[in-house]
Residue frames as a rotation matrix with the C-alpha (Angstrom) as fourth column:
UNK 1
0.566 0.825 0.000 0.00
0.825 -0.566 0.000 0.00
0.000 0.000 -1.000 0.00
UNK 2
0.444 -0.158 -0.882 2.86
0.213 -0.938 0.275 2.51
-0.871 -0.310 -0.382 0.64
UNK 3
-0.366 -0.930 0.026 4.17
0.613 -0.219 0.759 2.22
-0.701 0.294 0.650 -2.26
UNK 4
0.259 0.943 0.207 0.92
0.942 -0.294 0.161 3.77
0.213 0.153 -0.965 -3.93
UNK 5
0.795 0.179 -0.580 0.83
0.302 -0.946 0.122 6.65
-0.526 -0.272 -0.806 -1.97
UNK 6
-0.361 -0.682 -0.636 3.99
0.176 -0.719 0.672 8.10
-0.916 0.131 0.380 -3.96
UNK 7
-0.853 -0.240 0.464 1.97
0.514 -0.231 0.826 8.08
-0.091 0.943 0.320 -7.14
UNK 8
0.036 0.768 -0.640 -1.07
0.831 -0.378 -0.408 9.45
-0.555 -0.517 -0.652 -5.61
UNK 9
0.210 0.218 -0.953 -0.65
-0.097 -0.965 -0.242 12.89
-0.973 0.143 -0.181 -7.01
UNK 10
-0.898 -0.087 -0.432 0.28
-0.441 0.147 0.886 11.73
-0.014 0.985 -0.171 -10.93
UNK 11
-0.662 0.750 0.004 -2.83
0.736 0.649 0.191 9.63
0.140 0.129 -0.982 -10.61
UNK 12
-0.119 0.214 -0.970 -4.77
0.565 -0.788 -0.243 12.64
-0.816 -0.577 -0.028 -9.29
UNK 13
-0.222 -0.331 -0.917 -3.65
-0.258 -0.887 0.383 14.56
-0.940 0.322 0.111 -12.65
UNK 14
-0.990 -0.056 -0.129 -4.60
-0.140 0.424 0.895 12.30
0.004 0.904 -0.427 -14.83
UNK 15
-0.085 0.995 -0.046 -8.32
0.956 0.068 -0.286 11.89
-0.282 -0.069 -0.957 -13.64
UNK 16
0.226 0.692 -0.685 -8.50
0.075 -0.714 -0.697 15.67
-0.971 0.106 -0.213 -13.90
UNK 17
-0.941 -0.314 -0.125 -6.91
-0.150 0.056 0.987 15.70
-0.303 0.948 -0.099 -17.36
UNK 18
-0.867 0.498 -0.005 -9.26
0.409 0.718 0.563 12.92
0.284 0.487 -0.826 -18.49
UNK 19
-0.416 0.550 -0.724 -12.22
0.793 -0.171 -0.585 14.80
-0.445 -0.817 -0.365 -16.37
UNK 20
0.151 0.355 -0.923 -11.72
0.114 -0.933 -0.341 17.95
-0.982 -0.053 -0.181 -18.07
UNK 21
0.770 0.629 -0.102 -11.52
0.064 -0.236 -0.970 16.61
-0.635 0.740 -0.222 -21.49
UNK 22
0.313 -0.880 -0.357 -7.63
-0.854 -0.426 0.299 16.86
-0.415 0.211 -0.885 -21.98
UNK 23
0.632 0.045 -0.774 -5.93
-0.561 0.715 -0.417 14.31
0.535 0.698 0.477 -23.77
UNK 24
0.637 -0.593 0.491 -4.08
-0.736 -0.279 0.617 12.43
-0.229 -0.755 -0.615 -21.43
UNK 25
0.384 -0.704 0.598 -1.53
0.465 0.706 0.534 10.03
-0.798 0.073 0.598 -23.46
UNK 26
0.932 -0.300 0.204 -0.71
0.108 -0.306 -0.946 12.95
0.346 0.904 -0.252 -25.67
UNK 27
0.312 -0.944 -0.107 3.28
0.484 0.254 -0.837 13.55
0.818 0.209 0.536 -25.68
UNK 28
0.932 -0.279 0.231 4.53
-0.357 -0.597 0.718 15.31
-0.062 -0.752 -0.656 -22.41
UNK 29
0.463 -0.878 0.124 8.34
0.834 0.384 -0.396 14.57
0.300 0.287 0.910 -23.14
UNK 30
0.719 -0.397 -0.570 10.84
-0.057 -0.851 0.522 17.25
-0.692 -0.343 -0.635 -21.84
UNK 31
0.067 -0.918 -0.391 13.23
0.025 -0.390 0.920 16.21
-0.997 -0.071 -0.003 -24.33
UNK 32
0.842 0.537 0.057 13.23
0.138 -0.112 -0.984 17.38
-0.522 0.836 -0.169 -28.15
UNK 33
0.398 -0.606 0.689 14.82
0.917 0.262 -0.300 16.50
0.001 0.751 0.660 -31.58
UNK 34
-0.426 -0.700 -0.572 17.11
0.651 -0.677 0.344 19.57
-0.628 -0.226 0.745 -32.21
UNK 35
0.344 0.697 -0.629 15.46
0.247 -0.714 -0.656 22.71
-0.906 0.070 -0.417 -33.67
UNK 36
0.229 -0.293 0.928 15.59
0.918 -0.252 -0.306 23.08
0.324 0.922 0.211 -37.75
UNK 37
-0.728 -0.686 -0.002 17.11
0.679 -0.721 0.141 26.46
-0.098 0.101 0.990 -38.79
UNK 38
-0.140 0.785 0.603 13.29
0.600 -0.417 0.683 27.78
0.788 0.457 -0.413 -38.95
UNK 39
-0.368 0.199 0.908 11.92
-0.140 -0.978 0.158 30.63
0.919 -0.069 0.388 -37.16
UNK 40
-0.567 0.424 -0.706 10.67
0.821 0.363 -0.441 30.62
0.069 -0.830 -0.554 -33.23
UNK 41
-0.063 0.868 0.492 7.84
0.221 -0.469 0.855 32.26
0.973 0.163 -0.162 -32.46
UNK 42
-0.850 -0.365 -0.380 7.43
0.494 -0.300 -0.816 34.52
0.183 -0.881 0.435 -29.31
UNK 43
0.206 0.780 0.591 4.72
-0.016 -0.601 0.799 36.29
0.978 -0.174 -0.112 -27.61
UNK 44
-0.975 -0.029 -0.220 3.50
0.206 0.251 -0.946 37.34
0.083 -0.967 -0.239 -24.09
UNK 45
0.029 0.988 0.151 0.85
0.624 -0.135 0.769 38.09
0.781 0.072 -0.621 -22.34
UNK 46
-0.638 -0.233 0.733 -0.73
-0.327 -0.781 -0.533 40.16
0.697 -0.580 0.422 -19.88
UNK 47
-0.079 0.399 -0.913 -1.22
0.723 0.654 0.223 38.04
0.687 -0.642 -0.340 -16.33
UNK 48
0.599 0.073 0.798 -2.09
-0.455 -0.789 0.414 39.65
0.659 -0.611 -0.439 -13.41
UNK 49
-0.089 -0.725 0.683 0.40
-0.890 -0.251 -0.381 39.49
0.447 -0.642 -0.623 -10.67
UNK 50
-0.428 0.406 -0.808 0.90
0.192 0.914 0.357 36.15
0.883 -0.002 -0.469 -8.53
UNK 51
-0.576 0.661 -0.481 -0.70
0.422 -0.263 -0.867 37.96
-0.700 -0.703 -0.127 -5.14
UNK 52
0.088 0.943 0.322 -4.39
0.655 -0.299 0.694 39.04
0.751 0.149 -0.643 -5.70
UNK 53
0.452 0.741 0.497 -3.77
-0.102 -0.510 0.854 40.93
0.886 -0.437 -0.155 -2.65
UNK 54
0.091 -0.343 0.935 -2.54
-0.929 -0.367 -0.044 41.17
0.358 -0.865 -0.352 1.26
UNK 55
-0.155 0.247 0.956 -2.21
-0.806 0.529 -0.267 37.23
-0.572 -0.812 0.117 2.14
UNK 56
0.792 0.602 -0.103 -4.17
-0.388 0.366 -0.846 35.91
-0.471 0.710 0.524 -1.17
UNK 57
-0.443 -0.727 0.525 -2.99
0.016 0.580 0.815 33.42
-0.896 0.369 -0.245 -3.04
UNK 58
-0.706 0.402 -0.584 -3.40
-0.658 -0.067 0.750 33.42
0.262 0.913 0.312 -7.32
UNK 59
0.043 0.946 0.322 -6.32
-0.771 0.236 -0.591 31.60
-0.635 -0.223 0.740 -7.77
UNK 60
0.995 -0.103 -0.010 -5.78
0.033 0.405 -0.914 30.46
0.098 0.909 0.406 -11.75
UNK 61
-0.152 -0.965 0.214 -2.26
0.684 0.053 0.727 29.36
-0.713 0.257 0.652 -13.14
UNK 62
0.893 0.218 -0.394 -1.64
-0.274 -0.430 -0.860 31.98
-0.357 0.876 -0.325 -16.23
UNK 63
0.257 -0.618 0.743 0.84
0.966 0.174 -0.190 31.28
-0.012 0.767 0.642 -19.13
UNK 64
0.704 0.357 -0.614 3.01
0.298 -0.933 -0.201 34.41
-0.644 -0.042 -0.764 -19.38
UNK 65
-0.025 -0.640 -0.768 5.57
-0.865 -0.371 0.337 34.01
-0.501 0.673 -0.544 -21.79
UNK 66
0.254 0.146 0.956 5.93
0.083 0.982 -0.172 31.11
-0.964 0.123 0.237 -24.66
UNK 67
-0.093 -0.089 -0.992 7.54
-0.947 -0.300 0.115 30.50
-0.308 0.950 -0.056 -27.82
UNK 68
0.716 0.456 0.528 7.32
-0.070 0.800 -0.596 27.83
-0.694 0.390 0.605 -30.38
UNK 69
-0.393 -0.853 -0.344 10.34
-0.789 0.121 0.603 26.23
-0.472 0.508 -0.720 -32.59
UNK 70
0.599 0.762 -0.248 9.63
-0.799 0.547 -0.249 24.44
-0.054 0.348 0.936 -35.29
UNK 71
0.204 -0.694 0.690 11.43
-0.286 0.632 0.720 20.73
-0.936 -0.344 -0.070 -35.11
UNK 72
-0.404 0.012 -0.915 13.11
-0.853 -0.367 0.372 19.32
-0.331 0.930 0.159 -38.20
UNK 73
-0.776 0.315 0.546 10.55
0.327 0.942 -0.077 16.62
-0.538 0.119 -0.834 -38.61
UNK 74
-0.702 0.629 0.333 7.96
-0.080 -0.535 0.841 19.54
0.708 0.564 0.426 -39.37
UNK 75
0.543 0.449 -0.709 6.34
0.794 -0.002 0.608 18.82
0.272 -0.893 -0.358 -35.55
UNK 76
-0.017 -0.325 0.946 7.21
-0.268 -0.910 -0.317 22.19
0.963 -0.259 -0.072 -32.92
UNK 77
-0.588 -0.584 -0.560 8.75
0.674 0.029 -0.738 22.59
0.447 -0.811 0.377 -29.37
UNK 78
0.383 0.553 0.740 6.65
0.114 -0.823 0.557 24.45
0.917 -0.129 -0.378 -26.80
UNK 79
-0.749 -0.512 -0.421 8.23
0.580 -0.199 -0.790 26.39
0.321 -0.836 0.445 -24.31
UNK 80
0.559 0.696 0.451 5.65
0.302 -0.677 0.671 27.93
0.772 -0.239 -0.588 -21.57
UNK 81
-0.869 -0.355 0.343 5.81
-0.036 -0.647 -0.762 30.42
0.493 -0.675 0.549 -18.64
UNK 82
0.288 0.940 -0.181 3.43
0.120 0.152 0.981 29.75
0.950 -0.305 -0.070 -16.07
UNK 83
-0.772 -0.461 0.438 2.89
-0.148 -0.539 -0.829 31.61
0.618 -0.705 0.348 -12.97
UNK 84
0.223 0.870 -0.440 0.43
0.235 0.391 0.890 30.02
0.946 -0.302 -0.117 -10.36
UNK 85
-0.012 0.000 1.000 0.14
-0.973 -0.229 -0.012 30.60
0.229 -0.973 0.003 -6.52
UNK 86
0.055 -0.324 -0.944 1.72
0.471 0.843 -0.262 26.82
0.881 -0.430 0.199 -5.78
UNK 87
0.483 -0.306 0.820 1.21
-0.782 -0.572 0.247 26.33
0.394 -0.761 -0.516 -2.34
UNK 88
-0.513 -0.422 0.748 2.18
-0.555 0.827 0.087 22.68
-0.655 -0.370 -0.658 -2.15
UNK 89
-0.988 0.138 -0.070 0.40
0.044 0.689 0.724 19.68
0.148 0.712 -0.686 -3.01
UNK 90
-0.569 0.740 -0.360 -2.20
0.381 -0.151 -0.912 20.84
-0.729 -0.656 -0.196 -1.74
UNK 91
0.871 0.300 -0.390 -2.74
-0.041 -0.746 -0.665 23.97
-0.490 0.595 -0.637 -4.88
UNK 92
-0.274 -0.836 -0.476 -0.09
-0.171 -0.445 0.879 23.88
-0.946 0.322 -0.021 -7.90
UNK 93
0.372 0.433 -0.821 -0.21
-0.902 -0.039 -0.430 24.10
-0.218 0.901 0.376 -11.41
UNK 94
0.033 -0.069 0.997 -0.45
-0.187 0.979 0.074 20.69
-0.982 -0.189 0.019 -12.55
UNK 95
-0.129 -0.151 0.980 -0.48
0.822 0.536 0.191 21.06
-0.554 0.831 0.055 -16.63
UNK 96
-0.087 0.174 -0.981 -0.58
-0.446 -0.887 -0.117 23.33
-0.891 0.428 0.155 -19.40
UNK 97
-0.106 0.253 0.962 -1.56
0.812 0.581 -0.064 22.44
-0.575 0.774 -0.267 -22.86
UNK 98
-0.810 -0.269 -0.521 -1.70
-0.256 -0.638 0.727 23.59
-0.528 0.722 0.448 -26.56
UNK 99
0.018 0.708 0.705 -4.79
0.665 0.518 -0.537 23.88
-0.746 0.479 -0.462 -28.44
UNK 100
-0.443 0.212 0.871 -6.45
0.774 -0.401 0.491 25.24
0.453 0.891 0.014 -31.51
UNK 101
-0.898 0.425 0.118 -8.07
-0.428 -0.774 -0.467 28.46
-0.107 -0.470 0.876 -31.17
UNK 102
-0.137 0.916 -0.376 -11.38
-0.585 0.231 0.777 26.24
0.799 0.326 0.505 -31.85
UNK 103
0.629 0.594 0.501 -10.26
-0.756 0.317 0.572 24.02
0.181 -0.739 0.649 -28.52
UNK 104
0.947 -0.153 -0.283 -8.99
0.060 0.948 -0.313 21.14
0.316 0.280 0.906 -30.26
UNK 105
0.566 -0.756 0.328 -6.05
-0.362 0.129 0.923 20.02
-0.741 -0.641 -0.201 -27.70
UNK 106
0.483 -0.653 -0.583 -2.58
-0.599 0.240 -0.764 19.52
0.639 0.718 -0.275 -29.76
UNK 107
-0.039 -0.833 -0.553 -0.59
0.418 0.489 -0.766 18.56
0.908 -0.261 0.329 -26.55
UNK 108
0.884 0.293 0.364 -0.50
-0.256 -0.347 0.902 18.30
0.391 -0.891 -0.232 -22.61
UNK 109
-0.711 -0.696 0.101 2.73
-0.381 0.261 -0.887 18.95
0.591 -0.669 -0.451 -20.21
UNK 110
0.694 0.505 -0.514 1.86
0.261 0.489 0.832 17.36
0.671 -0.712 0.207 -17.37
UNK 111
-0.271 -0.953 0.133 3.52
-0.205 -0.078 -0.976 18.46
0.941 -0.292 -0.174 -14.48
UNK 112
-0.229 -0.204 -0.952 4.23
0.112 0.966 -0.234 16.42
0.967 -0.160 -0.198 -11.94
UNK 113
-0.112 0.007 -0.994 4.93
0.993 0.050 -0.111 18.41
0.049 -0.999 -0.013 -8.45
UNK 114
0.805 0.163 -0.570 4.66
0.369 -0.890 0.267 22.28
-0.464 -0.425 -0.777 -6.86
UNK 115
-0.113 -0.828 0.549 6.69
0.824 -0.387 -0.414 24.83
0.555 0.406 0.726 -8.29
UNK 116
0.856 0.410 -0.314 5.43
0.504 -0.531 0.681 26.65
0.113 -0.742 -0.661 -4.50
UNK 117
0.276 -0.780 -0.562 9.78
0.508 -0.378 0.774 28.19
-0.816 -0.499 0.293 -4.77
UNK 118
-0.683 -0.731 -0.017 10.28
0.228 -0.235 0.945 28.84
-0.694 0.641 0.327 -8.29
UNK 119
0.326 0.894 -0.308 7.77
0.626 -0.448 -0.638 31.42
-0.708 0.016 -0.706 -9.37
UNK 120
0.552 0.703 -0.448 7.51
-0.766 0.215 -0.606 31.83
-0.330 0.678 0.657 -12.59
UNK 121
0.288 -0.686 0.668 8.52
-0.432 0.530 0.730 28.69
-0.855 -0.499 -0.144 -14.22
UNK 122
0.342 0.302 -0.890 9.35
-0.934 0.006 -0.357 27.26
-0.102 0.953 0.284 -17.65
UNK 123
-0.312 -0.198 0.929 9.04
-0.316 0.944 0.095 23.90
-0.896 -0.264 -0.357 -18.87
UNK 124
-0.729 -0.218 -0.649 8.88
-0.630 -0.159 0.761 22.38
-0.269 0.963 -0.022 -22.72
UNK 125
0.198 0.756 0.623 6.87
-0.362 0.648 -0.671 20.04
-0.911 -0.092 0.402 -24.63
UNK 126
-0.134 -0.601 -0.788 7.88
-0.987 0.010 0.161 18.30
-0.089 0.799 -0.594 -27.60
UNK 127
-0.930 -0.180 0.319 6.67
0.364 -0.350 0.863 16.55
-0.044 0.919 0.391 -30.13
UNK 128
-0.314 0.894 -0.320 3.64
0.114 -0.299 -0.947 18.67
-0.942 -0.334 -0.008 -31.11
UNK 129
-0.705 -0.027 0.709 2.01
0.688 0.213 0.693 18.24
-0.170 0.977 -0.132 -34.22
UNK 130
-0.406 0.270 -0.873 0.28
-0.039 -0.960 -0.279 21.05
-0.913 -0.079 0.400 -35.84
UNK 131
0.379 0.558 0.739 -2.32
0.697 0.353 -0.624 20.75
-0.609 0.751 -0.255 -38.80
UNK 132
-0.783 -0.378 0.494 -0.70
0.622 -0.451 0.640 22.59
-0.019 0.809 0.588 -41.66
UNK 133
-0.354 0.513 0.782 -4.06
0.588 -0.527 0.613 24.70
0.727 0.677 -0.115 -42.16
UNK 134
0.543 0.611 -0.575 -3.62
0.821 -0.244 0.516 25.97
0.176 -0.753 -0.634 -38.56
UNK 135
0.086 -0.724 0.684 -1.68
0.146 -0.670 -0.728 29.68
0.985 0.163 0.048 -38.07
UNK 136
-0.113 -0.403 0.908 -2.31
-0.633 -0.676 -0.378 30.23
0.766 -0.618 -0.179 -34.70
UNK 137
-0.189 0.142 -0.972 -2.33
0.560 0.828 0.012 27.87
0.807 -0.542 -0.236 -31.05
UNK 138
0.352 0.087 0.932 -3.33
-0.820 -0.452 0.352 29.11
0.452 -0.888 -0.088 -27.34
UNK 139
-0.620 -0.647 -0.444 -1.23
0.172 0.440 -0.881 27.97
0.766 -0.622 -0.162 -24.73
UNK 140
0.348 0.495 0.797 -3.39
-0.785 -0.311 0.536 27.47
0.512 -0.812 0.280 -21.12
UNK 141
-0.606 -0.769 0.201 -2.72
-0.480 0.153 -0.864 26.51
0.634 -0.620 -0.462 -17.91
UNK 142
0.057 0.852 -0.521 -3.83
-0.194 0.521 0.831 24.31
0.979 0.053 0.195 -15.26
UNK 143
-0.522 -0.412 0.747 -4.16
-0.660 -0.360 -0.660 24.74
0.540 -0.837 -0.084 -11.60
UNK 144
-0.801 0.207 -0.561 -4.90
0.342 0.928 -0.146 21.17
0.490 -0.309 -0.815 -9.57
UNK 145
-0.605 0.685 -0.406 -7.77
0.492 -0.078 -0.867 23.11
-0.625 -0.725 -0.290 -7.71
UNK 146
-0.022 0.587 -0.810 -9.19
-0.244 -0.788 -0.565 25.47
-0.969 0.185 0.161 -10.19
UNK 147
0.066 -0.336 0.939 -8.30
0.688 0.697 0.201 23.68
-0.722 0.633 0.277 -13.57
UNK 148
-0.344 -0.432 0.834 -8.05
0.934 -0.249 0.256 25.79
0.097 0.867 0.489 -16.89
UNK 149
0.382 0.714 -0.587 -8.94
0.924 -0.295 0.243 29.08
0.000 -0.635 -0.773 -15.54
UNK 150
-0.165 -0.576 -0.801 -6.10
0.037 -0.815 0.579 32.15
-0.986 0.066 0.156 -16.02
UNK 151
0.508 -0.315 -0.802 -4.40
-0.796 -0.527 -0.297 34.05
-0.329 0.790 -0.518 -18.85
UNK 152
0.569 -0.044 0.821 -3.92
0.207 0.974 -0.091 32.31
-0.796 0.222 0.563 -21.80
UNK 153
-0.229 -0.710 -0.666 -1.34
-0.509 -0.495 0.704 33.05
-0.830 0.500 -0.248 -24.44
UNK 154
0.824 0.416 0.385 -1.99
0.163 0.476 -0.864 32.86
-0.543 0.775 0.324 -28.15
UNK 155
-0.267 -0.962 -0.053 1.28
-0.169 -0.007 0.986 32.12
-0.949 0.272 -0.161 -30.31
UNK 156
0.731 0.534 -0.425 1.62
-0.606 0.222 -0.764 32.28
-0.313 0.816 0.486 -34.20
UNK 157
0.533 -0.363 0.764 3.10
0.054 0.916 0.398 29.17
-0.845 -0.171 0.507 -35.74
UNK 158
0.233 -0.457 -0.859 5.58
-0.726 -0.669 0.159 29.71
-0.647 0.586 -0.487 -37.64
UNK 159
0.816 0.491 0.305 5.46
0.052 0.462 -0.885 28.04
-0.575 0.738 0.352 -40.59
């Protein structure tokens, strides 16, 4: 039985995943084929701060910075920024994902544990396939209590 209890909180992420509609056996890989000589794509956004306030803790993860590299298979590297009021396991961002602007999920990080010290954080994804007749993706976060809920960054795909 104890050994269980250390996957407790990956199990946990995958029900909400699967719960909220998310693909959960798409790629989450941290490590990626070497970027072609093509173009990366950059953007930010505009999150609000990670205090709400005197005490308050963020509510939503938000995505604030992210680019996109395209790989030389013709699949693309996502790098997000995601700021979240992690207070433990209790509250942390637990995933971020790439869809279409229509919804349609391309690709879910999963992430694993609190990032409650290391505020904002970045973390890749790789491979991500991209329909050829899409230009743009939105990058959103997930926060194990509040689920897809902040600032979401939209990135054009460079092509």
């Amino acid at each position: 039985m104890r050994r269980w209890v250390r996957f407790w909180p990956a199990i946990a992420v995958w029900f909400t995943l699967v719960s909220c509609g998310a693909d959960a056996t798409s790629e989450a890989s941290a490590t990626a084929p070497a970027p072609s000589e093509a173009a990366i794509a950059t953007s930010s956004s505009s999150a609000a701060p990670a205090s709400t306030g005197a005490g308050s803790v963020q509510a939503c993860a938000d995505v604030i910075d992210g680019t996109i590299q395209v790989l030389s298979g013709g699949s693309f590297r996502f790098d997000a920024t995601v700021r979240s009021g992690d207070t433990g396991w209790d509250k942390y961002a637990d995933a971020w994902e790439v869809r279409q602007v229509d919804g349609t999920v391309l690709g879910v990080r999963v992430l694993a544990h609190p990032h409650e010290t290391e505020q904002p954080f970045t973390r890749s994804l790789s491979p991500v396939d991209i329909p050829p007749d899409v230009d743009q993706v939105v990058v959103a976060a997930s926060d194990s209590v509040n689920g897809f809920c902040g600032e979401t960054l939209t990135l054009d795909v460079p092509r």
